[in-house]
C-alpha positions in Angstrom: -13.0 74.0 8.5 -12.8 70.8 7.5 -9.8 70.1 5.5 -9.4 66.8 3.3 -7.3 65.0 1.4 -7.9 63.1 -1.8 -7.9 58.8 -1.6 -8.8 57.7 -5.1 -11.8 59.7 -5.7 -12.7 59.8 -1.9 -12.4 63.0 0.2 -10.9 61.7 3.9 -11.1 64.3 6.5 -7.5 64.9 7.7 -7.9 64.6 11.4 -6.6 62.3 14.3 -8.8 61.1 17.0 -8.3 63.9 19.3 -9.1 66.2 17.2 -12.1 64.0 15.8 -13.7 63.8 19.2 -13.4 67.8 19.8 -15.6 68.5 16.5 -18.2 66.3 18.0 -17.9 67.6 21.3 -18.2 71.1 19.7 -20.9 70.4 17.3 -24.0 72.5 17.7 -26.8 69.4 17.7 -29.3 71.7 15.9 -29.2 70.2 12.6 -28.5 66.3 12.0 -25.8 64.9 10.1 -24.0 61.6 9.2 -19.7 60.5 10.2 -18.3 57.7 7.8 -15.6 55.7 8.6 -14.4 54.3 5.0 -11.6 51.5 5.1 -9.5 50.5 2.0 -12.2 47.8 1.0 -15.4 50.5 1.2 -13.0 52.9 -1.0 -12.4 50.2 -3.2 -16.3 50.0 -3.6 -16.7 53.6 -4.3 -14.6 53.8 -6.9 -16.9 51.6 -8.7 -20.1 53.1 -7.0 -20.3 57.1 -7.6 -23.2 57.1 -5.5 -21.6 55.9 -2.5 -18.6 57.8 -3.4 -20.8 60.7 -3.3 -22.4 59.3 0.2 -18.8 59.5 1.3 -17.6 63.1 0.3 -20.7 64.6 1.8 -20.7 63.1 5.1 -19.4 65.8 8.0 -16.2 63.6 9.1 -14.9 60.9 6.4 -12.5 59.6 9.1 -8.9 58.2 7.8 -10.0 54.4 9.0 -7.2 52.1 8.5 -3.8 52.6 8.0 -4.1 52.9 4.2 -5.9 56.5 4.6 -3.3 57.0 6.9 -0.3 56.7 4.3 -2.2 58.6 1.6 -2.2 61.3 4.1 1.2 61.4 5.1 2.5 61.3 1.4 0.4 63.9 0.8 2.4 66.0 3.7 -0.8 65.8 6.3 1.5 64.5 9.2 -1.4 65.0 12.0 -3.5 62.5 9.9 -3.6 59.2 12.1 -6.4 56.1 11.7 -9.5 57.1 13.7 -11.7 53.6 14.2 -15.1 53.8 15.3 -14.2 51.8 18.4 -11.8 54.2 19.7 -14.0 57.1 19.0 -17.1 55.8 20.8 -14.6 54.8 23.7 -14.0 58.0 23.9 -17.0 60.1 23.9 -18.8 57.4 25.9 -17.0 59.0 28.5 -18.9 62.6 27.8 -21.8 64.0 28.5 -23.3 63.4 25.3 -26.3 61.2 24.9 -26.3 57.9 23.1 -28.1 55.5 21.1 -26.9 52.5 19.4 -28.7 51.0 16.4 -27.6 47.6 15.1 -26.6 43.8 15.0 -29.0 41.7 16.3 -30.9 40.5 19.1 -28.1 38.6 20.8 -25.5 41.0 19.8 -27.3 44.3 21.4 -28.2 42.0 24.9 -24.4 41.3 24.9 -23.7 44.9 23.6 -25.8 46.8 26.5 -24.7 43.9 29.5 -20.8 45.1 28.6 -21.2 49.0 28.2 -23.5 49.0 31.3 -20.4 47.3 33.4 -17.5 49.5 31.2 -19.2 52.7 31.3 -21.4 53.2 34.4 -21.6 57.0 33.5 -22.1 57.1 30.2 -25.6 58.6 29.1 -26.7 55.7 27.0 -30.7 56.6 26.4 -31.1 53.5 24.0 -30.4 50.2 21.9 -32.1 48.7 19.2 -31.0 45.7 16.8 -31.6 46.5 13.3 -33.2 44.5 10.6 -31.2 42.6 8.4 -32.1 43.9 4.8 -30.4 44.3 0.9 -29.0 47.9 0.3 -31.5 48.2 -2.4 -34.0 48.0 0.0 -33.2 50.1 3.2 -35.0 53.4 1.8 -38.2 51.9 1.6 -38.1 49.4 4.4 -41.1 50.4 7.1 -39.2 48.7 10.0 -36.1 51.1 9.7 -38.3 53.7 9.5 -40.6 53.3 12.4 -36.6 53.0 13.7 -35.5 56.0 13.2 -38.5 57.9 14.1 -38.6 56.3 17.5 -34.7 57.2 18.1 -36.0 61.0 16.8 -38.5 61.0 19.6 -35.8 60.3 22.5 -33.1 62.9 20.7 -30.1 61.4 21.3 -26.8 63.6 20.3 -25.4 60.5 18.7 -26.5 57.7 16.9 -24.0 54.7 16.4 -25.1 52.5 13.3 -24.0 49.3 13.9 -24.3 47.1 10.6 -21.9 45.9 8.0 -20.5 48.8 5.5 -21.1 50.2 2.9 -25.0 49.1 4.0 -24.4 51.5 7.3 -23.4 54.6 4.7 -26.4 54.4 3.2 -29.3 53.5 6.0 -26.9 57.5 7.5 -27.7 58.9 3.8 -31.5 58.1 3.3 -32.3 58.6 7.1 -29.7 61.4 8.8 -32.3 64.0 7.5 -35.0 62.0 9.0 -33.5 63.0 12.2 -34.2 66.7 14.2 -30.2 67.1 15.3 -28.3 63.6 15.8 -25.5 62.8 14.7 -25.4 59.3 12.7 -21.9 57.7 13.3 -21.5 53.9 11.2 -19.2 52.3 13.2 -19.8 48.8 11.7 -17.9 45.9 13.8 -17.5 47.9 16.6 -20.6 46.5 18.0 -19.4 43.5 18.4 -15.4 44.7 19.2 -17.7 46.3 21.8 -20.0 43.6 22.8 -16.8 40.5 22.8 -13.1 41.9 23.4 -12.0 38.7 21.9 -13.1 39.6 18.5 -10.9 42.6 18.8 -7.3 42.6 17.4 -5.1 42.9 19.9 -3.5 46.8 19.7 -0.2 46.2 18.8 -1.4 44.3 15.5 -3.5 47.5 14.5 -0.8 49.8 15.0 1.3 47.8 12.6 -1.4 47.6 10.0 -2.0 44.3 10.7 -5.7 44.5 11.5 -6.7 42.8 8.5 -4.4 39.5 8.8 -6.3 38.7 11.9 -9.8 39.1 11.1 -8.8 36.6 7.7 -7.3 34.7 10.4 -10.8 34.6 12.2 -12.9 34.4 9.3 -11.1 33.6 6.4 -13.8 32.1 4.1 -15.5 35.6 4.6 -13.3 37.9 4.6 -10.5 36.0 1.7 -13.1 37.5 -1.2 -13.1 41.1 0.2 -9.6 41.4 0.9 -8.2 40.2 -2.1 -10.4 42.5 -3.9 -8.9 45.5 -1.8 -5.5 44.4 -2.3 -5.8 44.3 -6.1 -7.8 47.9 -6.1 -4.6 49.0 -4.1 -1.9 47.4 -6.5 -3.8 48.6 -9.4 -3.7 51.8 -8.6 0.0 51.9 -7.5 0.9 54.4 -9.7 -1.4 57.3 -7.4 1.0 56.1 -4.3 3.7 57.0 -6.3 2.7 60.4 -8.1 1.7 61.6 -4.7 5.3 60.6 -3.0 6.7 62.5 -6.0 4.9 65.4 -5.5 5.3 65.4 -1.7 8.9 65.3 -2.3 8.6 68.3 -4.8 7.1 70.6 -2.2 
């Protein structure tokens, strides 16, 4: 059963990786399916967006990504919650006997993507990469090119499919095309491609255990990024008043 916990309107699974990676493991691969991996700034968005709220709460994991989810959790008395990235999770199963595909970036960034997994993980049973076109999120139902995609990637029958473009874009191509599939698993792990493809671009793990994950990608690109995290910071503040009502009530019981 999946249980879940409530983060301003979204529904996170409460999980940790561990137990993550076993529900995948032990998933049946005879109907497809879609895994989000919402961070503060995609919850921000669906609270404004019901339909991608709605994406969100029907997916069959809503990891806790960030460390945000992870507090909400814990306040909320769900001590096993921890932050499960979609870095660390592909790490993981690439080291099973699953079948992968990765769907994604672009040109240069799947060359660089396939050179690095190649050399990392020898064994893994990688059956196919793709870049992905780069296209508004009005238009990635209709667009032919994603869907000569994802028919090609149906043919081979991969167990997982790792979506590799920016969120909340990802969350949708996994909603208009999971059931396009005959049994994958769509899993939008966003920037992993490139964490993946470039270990420079990766924070280093002592900054993401603190929380800190978001100072150094503004630090990286802060012209990008300043807009987005701002607007996630004032969602959080704004909404201080759930943070407290759930420490209350934690306390309480």
């Amino acid at each position: 059963m999946d249980e879940r916990f409530n983060f301003l309107g979204v529904s996170i699974s409460a999980t940790n990786l561990p137990e993550a990676a076993d529900r995948i493991m032990d998933y049946h691969f005879k109907s497809p399916g879609y895994i989000c991996f919402p961070d503060a700034s995609v919850i921000n968005e669906a609270n404004r967006d019901p339909v991608l709220r709605s994406i969100l709460n029907n997916a069959f994991i809503t990891m806790p990504d960030g460390k945000p989810s992870q507090l909400v959790a814990r306040l909320q008395g769900l001590r096993q919650v921890t932050t499960v990235s979609g870095f660390h999770l592909c790490n993981n199963l690439l080291q099973s006997n699953l079948t992968h595909y990765f769907y994604g970036g672009n040109e240069e960034v799947i060359t660089r993507l396939k050179h690095r997994l190649s050399q990392q993980y020898p064994e893994a049973h990688i059956i196919g990469y793709k870049a992905a076109p780069f296209v508004a999120r009005e238009a990635i139902e209709a667009n032919d090119i994603i869907k000569a995609d994802i028919e090609e990637i149906n043919r081979l029958k991969p167990n997982l499919v790792w979506i590799g473009i920016s969120s909340p874009k990802q969350d949708y191509l996994m909603h208009y095309f999971h059931n396009h599939l005959d049994r994958s698993l769509m899993l939008g792990i966003g920037g992993a491609f490139l964490y993946f493809s470039d270990e420079k671009l990766k924070s280093p793990e002592w900054l993401k255990k603190a929380g800190l994950r978001w100072a150094y990608r503004l630090c990286k690109e802060p012209l990008r990024l300043w807009p987005k995290y701002y607007s996630t910071f004032k969602f959080l503040v704004s909404n201080s008043i759930f943070f407290v009502r759930i420490a209350l009530k934690g306390r309480k019981s």
